[in-house]
C-alpha positions in Angstrom: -6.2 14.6 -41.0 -9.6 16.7 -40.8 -8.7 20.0 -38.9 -11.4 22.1 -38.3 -11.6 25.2 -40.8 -10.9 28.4 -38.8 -13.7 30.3 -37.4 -15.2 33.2 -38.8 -15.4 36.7 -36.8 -18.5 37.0 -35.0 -20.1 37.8 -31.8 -20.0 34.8 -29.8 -20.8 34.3 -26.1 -18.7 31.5 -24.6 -18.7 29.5 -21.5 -15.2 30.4 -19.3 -16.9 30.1 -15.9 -19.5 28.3 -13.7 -21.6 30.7 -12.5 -22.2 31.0 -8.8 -25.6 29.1 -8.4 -23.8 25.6 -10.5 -21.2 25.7 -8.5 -23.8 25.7 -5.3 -25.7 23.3 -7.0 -22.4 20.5 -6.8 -22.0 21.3 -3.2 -25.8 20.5 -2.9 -25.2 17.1 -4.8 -22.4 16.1 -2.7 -21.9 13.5 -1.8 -22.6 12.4 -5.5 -19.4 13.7 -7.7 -20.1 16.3 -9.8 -18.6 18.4 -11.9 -19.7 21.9 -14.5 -17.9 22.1 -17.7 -18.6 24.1 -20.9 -18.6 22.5 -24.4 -15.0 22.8 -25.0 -15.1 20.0 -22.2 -13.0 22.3 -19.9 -13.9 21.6 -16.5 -15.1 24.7 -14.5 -15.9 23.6 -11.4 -15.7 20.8 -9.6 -16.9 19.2 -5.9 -14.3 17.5 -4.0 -16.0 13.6 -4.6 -15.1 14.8 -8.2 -11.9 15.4 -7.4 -11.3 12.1 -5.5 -13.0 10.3 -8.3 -10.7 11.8 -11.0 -8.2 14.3 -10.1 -8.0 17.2 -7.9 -8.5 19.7 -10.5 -7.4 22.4 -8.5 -3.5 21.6 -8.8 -3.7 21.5 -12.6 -3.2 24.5 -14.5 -6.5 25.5 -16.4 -5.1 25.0 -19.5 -4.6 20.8 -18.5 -8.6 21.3 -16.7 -10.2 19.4 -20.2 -11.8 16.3 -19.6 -10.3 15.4 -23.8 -6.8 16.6 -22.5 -6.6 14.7 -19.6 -7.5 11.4 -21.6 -5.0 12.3 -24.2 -1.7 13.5 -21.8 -2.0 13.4 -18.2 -0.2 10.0 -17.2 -2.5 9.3 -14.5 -5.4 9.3 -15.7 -4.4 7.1 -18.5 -5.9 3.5 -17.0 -8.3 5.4 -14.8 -11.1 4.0 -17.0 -11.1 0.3 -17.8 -12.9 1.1 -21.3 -10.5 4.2 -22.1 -10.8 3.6 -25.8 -14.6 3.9 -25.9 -14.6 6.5 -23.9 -12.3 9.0 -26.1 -14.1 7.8 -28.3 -17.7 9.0 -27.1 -15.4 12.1 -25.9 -14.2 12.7 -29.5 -18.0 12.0 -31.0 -19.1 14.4 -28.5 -16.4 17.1 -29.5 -17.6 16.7 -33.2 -21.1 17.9 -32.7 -20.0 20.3 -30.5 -18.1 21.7 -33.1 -20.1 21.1 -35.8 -22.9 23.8 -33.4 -20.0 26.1 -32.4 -18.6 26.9 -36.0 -17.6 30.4 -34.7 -15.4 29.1 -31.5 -11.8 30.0 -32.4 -10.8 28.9 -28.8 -12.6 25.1 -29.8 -10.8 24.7 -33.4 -7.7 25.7 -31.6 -8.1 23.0 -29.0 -8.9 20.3 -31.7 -5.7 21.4 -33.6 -3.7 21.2 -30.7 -5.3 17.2 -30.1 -4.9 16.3 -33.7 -1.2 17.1 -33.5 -0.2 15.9 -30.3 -1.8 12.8 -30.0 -1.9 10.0 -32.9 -4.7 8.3 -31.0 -7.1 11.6 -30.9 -5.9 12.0 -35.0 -7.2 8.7 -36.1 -10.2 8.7 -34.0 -11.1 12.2 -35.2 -10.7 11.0 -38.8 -13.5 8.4 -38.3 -16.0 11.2 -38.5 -18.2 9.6 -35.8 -20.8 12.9 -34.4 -22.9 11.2 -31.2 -23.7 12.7 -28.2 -23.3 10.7 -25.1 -25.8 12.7 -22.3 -25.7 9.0 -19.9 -24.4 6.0 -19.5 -21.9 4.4 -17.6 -18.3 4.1 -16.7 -15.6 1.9 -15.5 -13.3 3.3 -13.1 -10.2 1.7 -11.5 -8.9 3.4 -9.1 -5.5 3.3 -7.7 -6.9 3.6 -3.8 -10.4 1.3 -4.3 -9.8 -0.7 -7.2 -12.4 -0.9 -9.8 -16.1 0.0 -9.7 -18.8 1.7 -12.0 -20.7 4.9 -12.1 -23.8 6.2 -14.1 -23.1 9.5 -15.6 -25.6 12.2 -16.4 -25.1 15.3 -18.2 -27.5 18.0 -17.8 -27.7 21.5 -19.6 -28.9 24.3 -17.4 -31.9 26.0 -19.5 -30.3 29.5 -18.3 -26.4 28.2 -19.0 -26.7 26.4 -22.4 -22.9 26.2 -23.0 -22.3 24.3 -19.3 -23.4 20.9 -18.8 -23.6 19.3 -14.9 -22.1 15.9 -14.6 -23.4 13.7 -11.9 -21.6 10.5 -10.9 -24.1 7.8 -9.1 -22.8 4.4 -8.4 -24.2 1.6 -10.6 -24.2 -1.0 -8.1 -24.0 -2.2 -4.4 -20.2 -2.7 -4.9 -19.6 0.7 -6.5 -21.3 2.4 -4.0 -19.3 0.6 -1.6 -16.3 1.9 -3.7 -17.9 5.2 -3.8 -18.7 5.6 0.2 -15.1 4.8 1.2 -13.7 6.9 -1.4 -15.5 10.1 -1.0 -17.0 9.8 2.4 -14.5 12.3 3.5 -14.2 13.9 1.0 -16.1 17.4 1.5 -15.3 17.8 5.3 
């Protein structure tokens, strides 16, 4: 298996919080889902279409709010997405280049340890080597209350918050939105 060396000592300014104006910014999408996390993939903040999307972030501890953890271990989320395996695997990908540009991130090769030894599945697909980032795109969702639709994904990177991306959710189609408005209509009163 291909751990990650350990991080040298340095000065290193890491993402553990959304600051105040991202976390406006996903009320102000709503009713889009939308979510800020930092390179680790550790979710930060969150709206609440987000969290009827997903999961309600809010009732996991923070150490379980990691978008690569909850693939991995939380039995719910297992079958959320219909194309799981390509998924963790643009996760994983995405977690390599991350790493490869955070070599000082003792908190990061930490995390990756912890995958490669708790999850055969994250081990062999780390192994492969594969370093892509994945900004868009789309998803499959099925959800246990709406059944199955698909959503575009952006990831944007705040020019003042380099180490937080914004996720945006957008339906990919008249039946997802359908999906979508009955799903999270209620979702932020």
């Amino acid at each position: 298996m291909s751990r990650p060396a350990r991080p040298g000592r340095g000065c290193v300014h890491l993402a553990h919080h959304a600051p105040p104006e991202l976390v406006r910014l996903l009320a102000e999408l709503s009713p889009l889902p939308a979510l800020v996390r930092n390179h680790r993939n550790d979710i930060l903040a969150w709206n609440p279409e987000m969290a009827r999307v997903i999961v309600d972030y809010g009732e996991l501890p923070p150490r379980q709010r990691n978008g690569i953890w909850l693939f991995l271990f939380h039995p719910e989320l297992r079958d959320r997405y219909a194309d799981r395996d390509e998924r963790l695997r643009e996760c994983i990908a995405d977690l390599r280049a991350t790493w490869a540009a955070h070599p000082d991130d003792g908190e990061l090769s930490d995390r990756i340890d912890e995958f490669v030894s708790g999850s055969v599945e994250f081990a062999d697909m780390w192994a492969e080597r594969d370093v892509r980032l994945h900004g868009s795109g789309a998803k499959t969702i099925v959800h246990p209350e709406v059944g199955r639709f698909t959503v575009a994904f952006e990831s944007l990177v705040p020019v003042q918050h380099p180490d937080h991306y914004v996720v945006i959710y957008r339906a990919a189609d008249a039946a997802s939105r359908s999906a979508l408005d009955m799903l999270c209509g209620d979702a932020g009163r």
